[in-house]
N, C-alpha and C positions, 0 to 999 in steps of 0.2 A: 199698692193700695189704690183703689178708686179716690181721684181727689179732687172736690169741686172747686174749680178756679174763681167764680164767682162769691165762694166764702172766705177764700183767702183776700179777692181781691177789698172784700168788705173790710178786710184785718189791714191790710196796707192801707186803705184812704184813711182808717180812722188814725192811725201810726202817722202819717204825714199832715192830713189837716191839722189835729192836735198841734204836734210840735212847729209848724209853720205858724200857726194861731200868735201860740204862747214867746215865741222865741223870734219871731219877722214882723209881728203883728197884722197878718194876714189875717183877711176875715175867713172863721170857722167855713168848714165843708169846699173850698175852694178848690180842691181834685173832685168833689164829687158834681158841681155843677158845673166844671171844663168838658167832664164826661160826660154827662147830662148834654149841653149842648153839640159837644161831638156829639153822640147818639142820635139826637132828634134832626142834625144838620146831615150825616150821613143817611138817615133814613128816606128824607127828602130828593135824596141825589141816586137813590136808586141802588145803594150796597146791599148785597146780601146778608144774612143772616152770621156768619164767619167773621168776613172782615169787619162786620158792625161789632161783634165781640171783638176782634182783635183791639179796633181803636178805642174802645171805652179800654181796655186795660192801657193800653197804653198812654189813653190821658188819664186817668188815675195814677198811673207811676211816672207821668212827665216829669214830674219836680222831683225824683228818686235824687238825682245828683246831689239837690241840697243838703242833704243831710250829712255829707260832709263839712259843709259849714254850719252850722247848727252849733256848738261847741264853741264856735271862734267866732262869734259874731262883731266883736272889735275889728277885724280882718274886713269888713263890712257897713263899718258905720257909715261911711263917705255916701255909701250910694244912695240916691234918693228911693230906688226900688229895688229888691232883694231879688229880681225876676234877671237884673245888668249884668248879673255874674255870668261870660261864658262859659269858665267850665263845670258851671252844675249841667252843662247839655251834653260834655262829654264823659263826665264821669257817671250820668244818667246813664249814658248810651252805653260804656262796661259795665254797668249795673244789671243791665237784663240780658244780657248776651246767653244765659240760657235757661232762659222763660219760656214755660214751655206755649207760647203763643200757636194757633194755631195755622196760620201761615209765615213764612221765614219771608221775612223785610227786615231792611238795614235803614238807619238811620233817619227812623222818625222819630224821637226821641233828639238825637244831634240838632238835628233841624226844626226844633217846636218853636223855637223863634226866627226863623226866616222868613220873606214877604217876596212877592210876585217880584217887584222891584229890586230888590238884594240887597234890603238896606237891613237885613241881620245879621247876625255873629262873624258867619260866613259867608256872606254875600252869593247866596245859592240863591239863582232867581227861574222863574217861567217852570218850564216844563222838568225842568232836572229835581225842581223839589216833590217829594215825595207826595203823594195825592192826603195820605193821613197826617204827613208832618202841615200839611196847609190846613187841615181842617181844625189841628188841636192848637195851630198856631192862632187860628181864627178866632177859636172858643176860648180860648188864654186872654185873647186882647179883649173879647165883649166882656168874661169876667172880671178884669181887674181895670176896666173904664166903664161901668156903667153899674148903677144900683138894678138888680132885679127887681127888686118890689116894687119900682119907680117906672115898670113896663106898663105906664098907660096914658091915656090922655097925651098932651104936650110933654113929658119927660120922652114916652113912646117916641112921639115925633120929630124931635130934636134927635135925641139917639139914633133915628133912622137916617136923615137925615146926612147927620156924620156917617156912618156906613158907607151911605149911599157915595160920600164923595170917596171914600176909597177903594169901590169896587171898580174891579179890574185892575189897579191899581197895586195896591198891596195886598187885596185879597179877590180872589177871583170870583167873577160874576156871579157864576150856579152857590157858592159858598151862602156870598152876600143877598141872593136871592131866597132862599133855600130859610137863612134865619128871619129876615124881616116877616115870610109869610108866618112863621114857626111863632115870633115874638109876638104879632097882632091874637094869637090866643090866649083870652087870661092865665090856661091853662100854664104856659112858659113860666108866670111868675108865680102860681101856687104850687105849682109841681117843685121850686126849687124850695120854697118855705124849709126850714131846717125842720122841721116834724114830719115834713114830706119826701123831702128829697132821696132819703136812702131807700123809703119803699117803693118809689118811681121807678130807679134804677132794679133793684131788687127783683121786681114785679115785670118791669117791660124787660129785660136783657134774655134772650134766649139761657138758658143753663150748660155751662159745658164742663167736664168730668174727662179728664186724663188718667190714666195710669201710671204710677212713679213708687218709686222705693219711698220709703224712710230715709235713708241716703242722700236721695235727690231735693227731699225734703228740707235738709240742712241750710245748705248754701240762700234756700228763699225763703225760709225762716231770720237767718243771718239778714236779709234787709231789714225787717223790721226792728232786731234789735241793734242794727248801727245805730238806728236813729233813736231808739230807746237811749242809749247808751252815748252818746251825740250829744242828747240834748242839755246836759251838763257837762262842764269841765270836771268835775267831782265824780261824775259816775260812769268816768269814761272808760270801757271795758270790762264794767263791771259783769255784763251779761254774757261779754267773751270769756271775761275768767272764770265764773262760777261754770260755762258750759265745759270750760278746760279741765275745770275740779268732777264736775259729775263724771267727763266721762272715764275721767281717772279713776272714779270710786266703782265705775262701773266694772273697769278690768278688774280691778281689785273684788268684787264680789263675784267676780266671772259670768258677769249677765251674758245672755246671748247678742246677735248684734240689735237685732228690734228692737229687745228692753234697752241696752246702750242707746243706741240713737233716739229710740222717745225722748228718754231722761234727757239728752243733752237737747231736744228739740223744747223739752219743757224751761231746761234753762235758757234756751234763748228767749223764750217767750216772756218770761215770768215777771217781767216788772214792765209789762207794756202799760197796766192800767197809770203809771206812771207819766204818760204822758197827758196827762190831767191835771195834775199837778205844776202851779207855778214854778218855776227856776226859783224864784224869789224866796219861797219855801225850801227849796232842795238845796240851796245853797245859803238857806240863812246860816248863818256862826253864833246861834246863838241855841236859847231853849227858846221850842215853839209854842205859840199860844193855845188854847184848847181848842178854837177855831182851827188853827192850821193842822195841829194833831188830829184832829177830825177829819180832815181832810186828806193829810196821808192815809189814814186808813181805809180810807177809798180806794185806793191804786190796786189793789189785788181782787179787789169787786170786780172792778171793772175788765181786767185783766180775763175773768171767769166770763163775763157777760161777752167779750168780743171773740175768745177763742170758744166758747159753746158755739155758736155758730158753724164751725167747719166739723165736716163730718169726720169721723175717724181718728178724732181727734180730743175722746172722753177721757183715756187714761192722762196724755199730754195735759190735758186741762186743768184735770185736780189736781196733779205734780207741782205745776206753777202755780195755780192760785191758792195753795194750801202755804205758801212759805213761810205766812206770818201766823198760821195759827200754833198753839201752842199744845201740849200733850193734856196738860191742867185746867185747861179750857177758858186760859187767861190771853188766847191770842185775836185775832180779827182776819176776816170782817164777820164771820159765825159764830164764833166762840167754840169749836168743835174738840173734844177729847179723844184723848188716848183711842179710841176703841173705834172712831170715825178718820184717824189719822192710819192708812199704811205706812209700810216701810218707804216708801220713795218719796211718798210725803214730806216722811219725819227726815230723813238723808237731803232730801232740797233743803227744806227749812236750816238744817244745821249748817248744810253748803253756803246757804244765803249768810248767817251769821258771820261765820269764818269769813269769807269774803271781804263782806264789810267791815268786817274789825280789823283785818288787814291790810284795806284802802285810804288813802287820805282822802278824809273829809273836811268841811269848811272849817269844822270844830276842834280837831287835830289830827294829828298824823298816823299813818299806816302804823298796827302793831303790829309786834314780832310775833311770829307761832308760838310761843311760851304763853306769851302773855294774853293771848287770843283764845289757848285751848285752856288756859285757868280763868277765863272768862266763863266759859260754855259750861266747865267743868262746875263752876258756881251752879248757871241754870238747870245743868241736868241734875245735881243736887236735889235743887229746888223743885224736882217734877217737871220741868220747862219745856226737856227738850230730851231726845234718846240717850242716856249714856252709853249704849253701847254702840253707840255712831261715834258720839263725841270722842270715843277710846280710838276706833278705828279711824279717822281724821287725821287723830295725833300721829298715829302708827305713820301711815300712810305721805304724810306732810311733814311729818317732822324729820325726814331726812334730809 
């Protein structure tokens, strides 16, 4: 299929800002203004149209590595900045090994944190570091040492200032020249405004569209719900398992391979709007308040709002973001029935229950298939849910 890399790459920053937000206390949008100033800093410097798209995906997935610590954040407390860890630069750098970027470079990503001087991870200095790992290494440090909104007047000046004393230094001349001119226009700090920022990008980034299976599809789907699924210790694999389940019910109804691989691309996707959601929420142990319940029921909205974006990608969509509705029109966030719900719908939705009733939660532990399918077996009673999924589930799992 034709697949725009610029809608996907909208689906990863919004995947990684979130859970960096909520879980590092990073400030919101923080891959998408690394790449924002990558962008405007290589524009400056005379990159082409190619490798200017190369580097903007690539400072939007710099931080990919974290998300294996995401989950374990106790593994972490010690440090004063969530940025110290070196191996989220290498576990970043196995992360995209096949992206389908459009020119093949190694290790910018390994090397987002190294400086002209070699006083990074690796101690890779001068000319051996890579020309994009200096620039997102550039745009990493203006982000997370300087308020943007605060680009003017004397804040401007000060800021520039300090640059100024690290050019050549730790960052190379044309780099540090390149932002200061970039930063003296208002434009620097209204473009990054969080109401702004994603149409800046959006709007100025050439368009670029590969062709890739469904297949190929999987494994860069699979980034987004590690971190989906990351983001809590409680719903760790949850979006592995349920993709493990769909595609099982796939053989079993003998889909072809497409409708297989949607379905399980729709279960890796299907609880992205979840990252919206506090931890504090997702792992309360208790009953949630109407406030918080209101607020889970967000997660599948949003879910809908960021995968509508990519093209080719309308059946995937409804599959995932239908999970929570119900047949009787008692579910969220639409309230939609029987007659608006297909079949892969209704098979996610029961996927997602089973699942969860089978995982430990903060509230109790994993149930047995018995007592999970006389769960369902209640709802579909009750009009809830498919019974003739819920039969075939049992069949199927209860071996």
């Amino acid at each position: 299929m034709k697949f725009c890399l610029n809608h996907f790459l909208s689906a990863v920053s919004f995947a990684l800002d979130y859970a960096e937000n909520d879980v590092f206390g990073v400030p919101l949008n923080h891959g998408k203004r690394v790449a924002y100033i990558a962008w405007r800093v290589g524009q400056r410097i005379g990159l082409g149209d190619d490798d200017i798209f190369d580097l903007v995906s690539l400072a939007i997935l710099h931080d990919i590595g974290l998300s294996k610590y995401i989950g374990n954040k106790e593994r972490i407390a010690d440090f004063a900045n969530y940025e110290v860890i070196q191996g989220h630069c290498v576990i970043g750098e196995q992360s995209i090994k096949k992206y389908p970027f459009l020119k093949k470079e190694q290790n910018i990503i390994l090397y987002h944190h190294e400086c002209l001087d070699g006083s990074g991870f690796f101690h890779i200095s001068g000319n051996d570091l890579p020309l994009k790992a200096q620039i997102i290494s550039f745009a990493d440090y203006i982000d997370t040492h300087f308020q943007v909104n605060k680009f003017y007047g004397g804040y401007a000046e000060r800021a520039g200032n300090k640059i100024l004393s690290l050019r050549d230094r730790k960052y190379a001349a044309t780099l540090c020249d390149a932002f200061l001119d970039l930063s003296r226009q208002p434009c620097y700090r209204l473009d990054q405004q969080p109401e702004n920022i994603y149409t800046c990008l959006h709007r100025g980034l050439p368009e670029r569209t590969v062709n890739l299976s469904y297949e190929d599809l999987i494994w860069m789907t699979e980034i987004m719900s590690d971190i989906v699924d990351a983001k809590s210790r409680f719903t760790w694999r949850h979006s592995k398992g349920l993709a493990e389940k769909a595609g099982t019910m796939a053989a079993f109804y003998q889909y072809d391979s497409v409708q297989r691989t949607k379905l399980v691309l729709a279960a890796n996707l299907h609880d992205l709007g979840k990252l919206l959601i506090p931890n504090r929420i997702l792992e309360a142990n208790r009953a949630l308040t109407e406030d918080e319940f209101a607020l889970v029921q967000s997660h599948t909205y949003y879910t809908r709002q960021v995968l509508s974006q990519i093209d080719g990608f309308e059946d995937i969509t409804e599959w995932a973001a239908n999970h929570h509705e119900k047949l009787d029109g008692s579910g969220y966030p639409y309230g939609k029935t029987a007659a608006q719900l297909d079949f892969n719908s209704r098979l996610m939705g029961c996927l997602d229950i089973y699942q969860a009733l089978t995982e430990d939660r903060p509230y109790r532990a994993g149930m047995s298939h018995a007592k999970a399918i006389g769960i369902m077996r209640e709802m579909a009673d009750g009009g809830r849910i498919d019974a003739g999924i819920v039969h075939d589930v049992q069949d199927v799992f209860g071996g």
